[in-house]
C-alpha positions as CSV (number, residue, x, y, z in Angstrom):
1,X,0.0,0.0,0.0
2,X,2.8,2.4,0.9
3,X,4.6,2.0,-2.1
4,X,1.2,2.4,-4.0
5,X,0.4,6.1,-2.6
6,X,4.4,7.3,-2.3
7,X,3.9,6.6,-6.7
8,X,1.1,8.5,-6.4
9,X,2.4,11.2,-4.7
10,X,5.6,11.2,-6.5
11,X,4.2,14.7,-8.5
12,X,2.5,16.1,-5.9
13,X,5.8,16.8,-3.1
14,X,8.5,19.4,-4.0
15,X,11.0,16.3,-3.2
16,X,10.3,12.4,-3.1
17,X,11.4,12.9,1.0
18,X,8.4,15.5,1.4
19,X,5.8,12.8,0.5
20,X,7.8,10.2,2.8
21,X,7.8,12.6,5.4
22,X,4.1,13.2,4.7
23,X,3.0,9.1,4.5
24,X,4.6,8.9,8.1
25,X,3.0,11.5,9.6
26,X,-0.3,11.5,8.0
27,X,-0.8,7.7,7.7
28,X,1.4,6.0,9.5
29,X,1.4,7.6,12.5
30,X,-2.2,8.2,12.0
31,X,-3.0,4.7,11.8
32,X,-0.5,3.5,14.8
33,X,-3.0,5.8,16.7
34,X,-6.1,3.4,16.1
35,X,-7.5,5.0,12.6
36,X,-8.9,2.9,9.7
37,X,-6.1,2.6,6.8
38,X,-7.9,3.4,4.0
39,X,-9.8,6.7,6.1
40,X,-5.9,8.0,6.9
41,X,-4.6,7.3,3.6
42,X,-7.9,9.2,2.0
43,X,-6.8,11.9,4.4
44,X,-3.6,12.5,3.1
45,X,-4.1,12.0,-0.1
46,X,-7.4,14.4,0.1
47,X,-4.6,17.1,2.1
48,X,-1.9,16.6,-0.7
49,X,-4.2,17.6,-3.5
50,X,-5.2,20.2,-1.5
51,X,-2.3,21.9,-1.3
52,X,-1.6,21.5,-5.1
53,X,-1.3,25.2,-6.4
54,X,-3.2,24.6,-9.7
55,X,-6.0,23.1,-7.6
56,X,-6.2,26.4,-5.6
């Protein structure tokens, strides 16, 4: 699953690290706190296009 989103983000981060970085906090993390996978994966990805300037 992780490698799955991390190709997905792969245009969305300034830098392959920044969506590394981002998985662990937002799902990982997430997750080792009790949340449903697919809800904190959703999240994140929902956060990531977010913050895409051409979305905005």
């Amino acid at each position: 699953m992780k490698t799955m989103c991390l190709a997905w983000a792969g245009n969305k981060f300034g830098h392959p690290n920044h969506a590394v970085n981002s998985y662990q906090k937002h799902v990982v993390d997430t997750v080792a706190r009790g949340v449903d996978e697919t809800t904190a994966i959703s999240a994140w990805m929902e956060g990531a296009l977010a913050q895409l300037p051409e979305l905005n």
